[in-house]
C-alpha positions in Angstrom: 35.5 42.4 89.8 34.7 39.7 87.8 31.7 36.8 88.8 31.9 33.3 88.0 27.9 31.7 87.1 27.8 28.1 87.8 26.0 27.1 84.7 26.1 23.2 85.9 23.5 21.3 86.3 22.3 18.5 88.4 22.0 15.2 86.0 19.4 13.0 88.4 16.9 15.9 88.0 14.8 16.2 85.0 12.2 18.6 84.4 8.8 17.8 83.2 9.4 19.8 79.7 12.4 17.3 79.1 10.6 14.0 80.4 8.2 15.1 77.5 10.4 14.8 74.8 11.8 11.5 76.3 8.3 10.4 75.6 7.5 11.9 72.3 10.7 10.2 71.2 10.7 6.9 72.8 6.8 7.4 70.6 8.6 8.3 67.4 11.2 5.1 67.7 8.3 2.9 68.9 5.9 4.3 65.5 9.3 4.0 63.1 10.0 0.3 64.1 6.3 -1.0 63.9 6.3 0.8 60.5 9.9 -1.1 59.5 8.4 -4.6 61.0 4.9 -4.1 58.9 6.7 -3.7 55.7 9.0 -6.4 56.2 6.3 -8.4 57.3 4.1 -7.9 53.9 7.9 -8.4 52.0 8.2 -11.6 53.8 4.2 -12.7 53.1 4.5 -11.1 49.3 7.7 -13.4 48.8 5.7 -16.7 50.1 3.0 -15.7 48.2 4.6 -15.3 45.0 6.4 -18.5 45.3 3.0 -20.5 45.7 1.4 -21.6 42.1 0.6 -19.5 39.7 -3.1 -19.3 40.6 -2.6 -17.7 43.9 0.4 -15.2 41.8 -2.7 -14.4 39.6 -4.9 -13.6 42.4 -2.1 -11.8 44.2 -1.4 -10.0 41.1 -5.8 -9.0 40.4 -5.8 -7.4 44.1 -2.6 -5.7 43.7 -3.9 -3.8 40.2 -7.4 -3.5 42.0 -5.9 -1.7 44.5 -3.6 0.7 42.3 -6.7 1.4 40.1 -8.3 2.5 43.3 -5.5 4.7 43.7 -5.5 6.2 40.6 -9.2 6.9 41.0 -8.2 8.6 44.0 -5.1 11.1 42.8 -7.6 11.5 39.6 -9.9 13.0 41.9 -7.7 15.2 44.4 -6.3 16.6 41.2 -9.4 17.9 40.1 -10.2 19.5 43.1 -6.7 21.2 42.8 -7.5 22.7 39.3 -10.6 23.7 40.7 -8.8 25.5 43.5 -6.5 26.9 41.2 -9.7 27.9 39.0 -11.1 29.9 42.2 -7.8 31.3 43.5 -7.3 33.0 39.5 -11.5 34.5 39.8 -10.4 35.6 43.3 -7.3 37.6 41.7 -9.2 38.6 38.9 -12.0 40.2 40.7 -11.2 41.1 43.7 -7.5 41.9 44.2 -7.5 44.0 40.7 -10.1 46.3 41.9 -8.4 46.7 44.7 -5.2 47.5 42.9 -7.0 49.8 40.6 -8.6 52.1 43.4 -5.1 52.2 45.7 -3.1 53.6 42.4 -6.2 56.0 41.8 -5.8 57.0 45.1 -1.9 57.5 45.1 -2.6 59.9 41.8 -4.9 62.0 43.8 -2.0 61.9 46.8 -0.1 62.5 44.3 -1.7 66.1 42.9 -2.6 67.1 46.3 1.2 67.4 47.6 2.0 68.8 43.8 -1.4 71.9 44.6 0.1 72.2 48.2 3.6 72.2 47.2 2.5 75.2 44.3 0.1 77.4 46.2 1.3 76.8 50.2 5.0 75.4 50.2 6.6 78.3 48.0 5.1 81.4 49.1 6.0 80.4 52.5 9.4 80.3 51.5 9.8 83.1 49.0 8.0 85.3 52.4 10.8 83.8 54.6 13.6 84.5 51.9 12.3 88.2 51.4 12.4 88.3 55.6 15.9 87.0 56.0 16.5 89.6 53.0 14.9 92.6 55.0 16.9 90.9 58.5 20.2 91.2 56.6 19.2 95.1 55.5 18.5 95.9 58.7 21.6 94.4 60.1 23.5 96.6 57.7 21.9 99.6 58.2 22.3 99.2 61.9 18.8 99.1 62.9 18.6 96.5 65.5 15.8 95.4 68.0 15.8 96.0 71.6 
């Protein structure tokens, strides 16, 4: 008996989860072409300016290395505070996460002669006591004494 599932779906009805992404797209497209329009915008205005005289290039040109100084300044200073992240991350490895390591391999050496003591003085008499008693089964067996 087979079943068919009518996997269809009404296309006038939308569900609140999917009239969300309608939105956050329709946000995404509205963000990407204000961002396209900005750009060509300061092209456009960086083109004019540029063909004025060449005091207003000079001036254009001052702000423009003002502001990529300022930027400089700026990665200068995030990279410093990544070396001295770096710098805190190595003292974090160094003196916390090697003592660490130190006392879990101690600690697997100790496993490690406890099993070997058991192994010696519990694990092996055990089973030389169970080989002697299948030994003294297998005698009785053949001598014919058997249990009740």
């Amino acid at each position: 008996m087979k079943y068919m599932i009518d996997n269809s779906t009404d296309s006038t009805q939308t569900t609140p989860s999917t009239q969300a992404d309608q939105k956050k797209q329709r946000l995404i497209v509205i963000v990407v072409v204000a961002i396209l329009l900005l750009v060509v915008t300061g092209l456009v205005f960086a083109v004019i300016g540029l063909l004025q005289d060449s005091a207003t290039t000079a001036k254009i040109r001052d702000i423009f290395l003002i502001f990529m100084a300022f930027e400089s300044l700026i990665i200068g200073a995030a990279m410093v505070i990544l070396v001295i992240q770096v710098a805190s991350l190595v003292n974090l490895l160094q003196n916390e996460v090697r003592p660490i390591l130190k006392s879990t391999s101690e600690t697997v050496d100790t496993l490690r002669g406890t099993t070997a003591f058991l192994s010696e003085n519990m694990v092996e008499p055990i089973i030389k006591l169970n080989s002697y008693l299948a030994g003294f089964k297998k005698l009785t067996d053949l001598m014919g004494i058997k249990k009740k």
